[in-house]
C-alpha positions as CSV (number, residue, x, y, z in Angstrom):
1,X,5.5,42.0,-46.4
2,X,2.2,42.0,-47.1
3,X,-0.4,39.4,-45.4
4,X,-1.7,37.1,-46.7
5,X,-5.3,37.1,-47.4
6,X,-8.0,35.6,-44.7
7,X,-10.0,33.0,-45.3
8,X,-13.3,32.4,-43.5
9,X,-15.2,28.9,-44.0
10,X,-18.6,29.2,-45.0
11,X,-20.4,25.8,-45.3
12,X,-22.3,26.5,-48.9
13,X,-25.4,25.6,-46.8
14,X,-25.6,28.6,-45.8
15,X,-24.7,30.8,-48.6
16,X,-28.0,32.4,-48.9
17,X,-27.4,34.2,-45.8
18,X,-25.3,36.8,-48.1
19,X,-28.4,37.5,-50.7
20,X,-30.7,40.5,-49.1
21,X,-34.1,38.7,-50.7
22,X,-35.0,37.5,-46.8
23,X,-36.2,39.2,-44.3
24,X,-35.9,36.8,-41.8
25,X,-34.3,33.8,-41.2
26,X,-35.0,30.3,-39.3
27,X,-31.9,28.1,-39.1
28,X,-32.1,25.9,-36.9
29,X,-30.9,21.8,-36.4
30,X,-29.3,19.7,-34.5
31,X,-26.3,20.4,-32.1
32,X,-23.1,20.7,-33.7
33,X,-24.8,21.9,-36.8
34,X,-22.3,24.9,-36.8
35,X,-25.3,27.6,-36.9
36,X,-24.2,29.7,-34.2
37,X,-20.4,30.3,-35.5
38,X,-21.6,30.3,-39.3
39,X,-24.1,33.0,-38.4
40,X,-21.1,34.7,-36.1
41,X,-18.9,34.9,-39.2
42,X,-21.3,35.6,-41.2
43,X,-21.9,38.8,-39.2
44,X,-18.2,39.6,-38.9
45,X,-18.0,39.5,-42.4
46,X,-20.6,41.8,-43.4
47,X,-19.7,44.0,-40.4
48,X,-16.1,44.7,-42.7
49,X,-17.4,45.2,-45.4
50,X,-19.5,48.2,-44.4
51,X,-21.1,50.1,-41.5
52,X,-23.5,47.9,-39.9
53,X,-25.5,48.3,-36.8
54,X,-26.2,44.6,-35.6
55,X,-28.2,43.8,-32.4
56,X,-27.4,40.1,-30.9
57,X,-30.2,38.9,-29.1
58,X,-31.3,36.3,-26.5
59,X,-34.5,36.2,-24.2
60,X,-32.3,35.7,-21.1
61,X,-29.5,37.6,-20.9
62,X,-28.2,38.3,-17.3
63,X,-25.0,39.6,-18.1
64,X,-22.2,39.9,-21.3
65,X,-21.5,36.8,-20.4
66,X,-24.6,35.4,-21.4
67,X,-24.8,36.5,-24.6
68,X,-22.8,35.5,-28.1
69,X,-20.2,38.5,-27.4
70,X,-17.7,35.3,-26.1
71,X,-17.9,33.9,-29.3
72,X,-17.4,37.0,-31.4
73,X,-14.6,37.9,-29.4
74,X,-12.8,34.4,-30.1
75,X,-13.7,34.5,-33.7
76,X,-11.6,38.0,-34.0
77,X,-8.9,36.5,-32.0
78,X,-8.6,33.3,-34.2
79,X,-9.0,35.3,-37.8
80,X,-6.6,38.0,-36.2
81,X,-9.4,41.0,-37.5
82,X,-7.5,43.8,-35.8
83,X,-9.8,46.2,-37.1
84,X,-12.2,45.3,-34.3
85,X,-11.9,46.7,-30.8
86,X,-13.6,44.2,-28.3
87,X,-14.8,45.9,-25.0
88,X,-17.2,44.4,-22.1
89,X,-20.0,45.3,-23.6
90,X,-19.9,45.8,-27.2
91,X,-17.8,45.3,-30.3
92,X,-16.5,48.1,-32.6
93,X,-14.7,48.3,-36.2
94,X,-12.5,51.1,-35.8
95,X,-12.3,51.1,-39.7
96,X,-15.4,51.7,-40.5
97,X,-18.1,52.0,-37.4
98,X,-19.7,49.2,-37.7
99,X,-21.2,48.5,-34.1
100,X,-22.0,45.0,-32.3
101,X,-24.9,45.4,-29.5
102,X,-25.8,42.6,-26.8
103,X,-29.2,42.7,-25.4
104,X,-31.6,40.4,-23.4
105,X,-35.5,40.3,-24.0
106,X,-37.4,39.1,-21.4
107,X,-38.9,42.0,-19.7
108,X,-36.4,44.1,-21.7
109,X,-39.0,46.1,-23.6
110,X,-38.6,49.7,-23.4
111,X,-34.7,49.4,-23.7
112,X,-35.4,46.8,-27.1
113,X,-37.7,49.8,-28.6
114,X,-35.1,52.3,-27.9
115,X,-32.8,50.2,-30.4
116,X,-32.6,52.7,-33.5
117,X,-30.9,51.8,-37.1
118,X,-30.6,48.0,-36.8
119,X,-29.2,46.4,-40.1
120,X,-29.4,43.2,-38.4
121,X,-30.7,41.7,-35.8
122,X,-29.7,38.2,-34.5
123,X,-31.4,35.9,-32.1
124,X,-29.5,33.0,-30.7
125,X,-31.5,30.3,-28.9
126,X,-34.4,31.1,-29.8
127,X,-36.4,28.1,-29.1
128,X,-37.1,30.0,-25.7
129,X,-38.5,33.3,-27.1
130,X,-41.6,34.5,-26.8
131,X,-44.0,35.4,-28.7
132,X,-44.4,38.9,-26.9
133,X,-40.5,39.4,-27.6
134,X,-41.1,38.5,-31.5
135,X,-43.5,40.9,-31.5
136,X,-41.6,43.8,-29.9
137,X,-38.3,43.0,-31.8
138,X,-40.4,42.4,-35.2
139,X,-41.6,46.4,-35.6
140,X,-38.3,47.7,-34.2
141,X,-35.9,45.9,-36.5
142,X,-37.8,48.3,-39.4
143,X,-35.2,50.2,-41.4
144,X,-35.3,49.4,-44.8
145,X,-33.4,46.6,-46.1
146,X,-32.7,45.3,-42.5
147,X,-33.1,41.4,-41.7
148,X,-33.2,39.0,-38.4
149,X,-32.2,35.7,-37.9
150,X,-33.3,33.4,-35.6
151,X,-30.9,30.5,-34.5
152,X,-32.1,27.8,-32.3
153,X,-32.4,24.1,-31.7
154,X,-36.4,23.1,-31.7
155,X,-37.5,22.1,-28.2
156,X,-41.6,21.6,-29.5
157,X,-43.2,22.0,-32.4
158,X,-45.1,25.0,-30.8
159,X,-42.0,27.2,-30.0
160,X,-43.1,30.5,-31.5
161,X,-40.2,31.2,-33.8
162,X,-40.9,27.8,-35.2
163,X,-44.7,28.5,-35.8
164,X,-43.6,31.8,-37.3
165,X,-41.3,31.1,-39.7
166,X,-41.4,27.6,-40.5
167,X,-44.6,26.0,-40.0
168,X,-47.1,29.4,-40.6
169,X,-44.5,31.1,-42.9
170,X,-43.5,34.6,-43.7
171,X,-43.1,36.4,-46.6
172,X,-39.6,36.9,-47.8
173,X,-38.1,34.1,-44.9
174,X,-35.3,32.4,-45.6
175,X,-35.4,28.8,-43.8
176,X,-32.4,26.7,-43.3
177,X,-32.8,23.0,-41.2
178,X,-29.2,21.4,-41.2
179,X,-27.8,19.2,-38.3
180,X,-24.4,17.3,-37.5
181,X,-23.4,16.3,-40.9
182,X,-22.4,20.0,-41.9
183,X,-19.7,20.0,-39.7
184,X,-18.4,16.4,-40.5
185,X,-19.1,17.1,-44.4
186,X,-16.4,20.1,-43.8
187,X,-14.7,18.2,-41.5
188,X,-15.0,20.4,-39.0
189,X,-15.9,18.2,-36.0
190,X,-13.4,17.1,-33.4
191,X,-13.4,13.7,-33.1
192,X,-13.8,13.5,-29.6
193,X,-17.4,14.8,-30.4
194,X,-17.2,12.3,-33.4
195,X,-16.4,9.9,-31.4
196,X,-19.2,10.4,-28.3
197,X,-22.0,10.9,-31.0
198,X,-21.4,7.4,-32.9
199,X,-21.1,5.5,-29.2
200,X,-24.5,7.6,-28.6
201,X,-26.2,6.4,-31.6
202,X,-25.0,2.9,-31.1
203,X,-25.7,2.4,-27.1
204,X,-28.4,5.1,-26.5
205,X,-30.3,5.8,-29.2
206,X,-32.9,8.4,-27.4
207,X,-30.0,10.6,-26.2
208,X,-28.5,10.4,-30.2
């Protein structure tokens, strides 16, 4: 018997993420906003439909562990994508090549330059990246056609990603702000989150 087809949620705020007019992307929002698993299918999406070499960033990144691979790995598991092969330190499409890298970026920057062929590059939290890691990651991600996001919840209006891409502006960025209501409006918040986030913003507004 055949199987069925899979379906993937993507919140139609982020449906720009599948044009190739952008260079780089900001999203960023709230918590619960659903920008790190849109992006994360997102990615596994695009890595099935072709070869793609995608580089998943963060400025600290100890170990595998600290890194989105945890994610991926239980987005395959949940969407059953057995062409993927999941090892400690990387993710592979057995169909068709396309290659999943995990790589820190503080004081990282000769093994960031030796990066070669990135179609996309994606850095998660990236309200603590520096501005020396934007600008080593920038020139390497250079093959043509090939994009970076940048996912992050703002901690100042000075973070350098911010400054970059949304207050200064790039050409050719895409920018996407969207918070909590994303994941309600698809209704795709548990309620115990539900639940803790409306006793928040009735008895402690600040932390809300």
């Amino acid at each position: 018997m055949k199987k069925p087809p899979i379906e993937i949620i993507i919140p139609v705020e982020f449906k720009a993420l599948f044009t190739t007019a952008w260079r780089e992307a900001a999203i960023y929002g709230g918590r619960y906003s659903l920008k790190s698993h849109t992006v994360a299918r997102f990615l596994l999406i695009r890595a099935r439909q072709a070869k793609t070499r995608i580089g998943c960033f963060r400025e600290f990144q100890n170990s595998i562990s600290d890194s989105s691979h945890q994610l991926l790995a239980d987005l395959i598991q949940k969407y059953e994508l057995t062409d993927f092969k999941v090892t400690d330190k990387s993710i592979i499409n057995t169909l068709n090549g396309s290659e999943f890298l995990f790589k820190g970026m503080h004081h990282n920057e000769q093994s960031i330059k030796s990066l070669e062929g990135l179609d996309i590059a994606w850095v998660e939290e990236a309200q603590t990246v520096s501005q020396s890691s934007i600008d080593i990651l920038t020139p390497t991600v250079r093959k043509e056609g090939a994009q970076i996001i940048y996912t992050y919840n703002r901690l100042m209006e000075d973070d350098p990603v911010h400054v970059r891409l949304v207050i200064e502006g790039r050409p050719n960025t895409l920018v996407i702000n969207v918070n909590y209501d994303v994941a309600l409006k698809y209704g795709l918040m548990p309620d115990s989150v539900r639940l803790a986030m409306e006793d928040d913003q009735a008895s402690r507004p600040s932390l809300y």
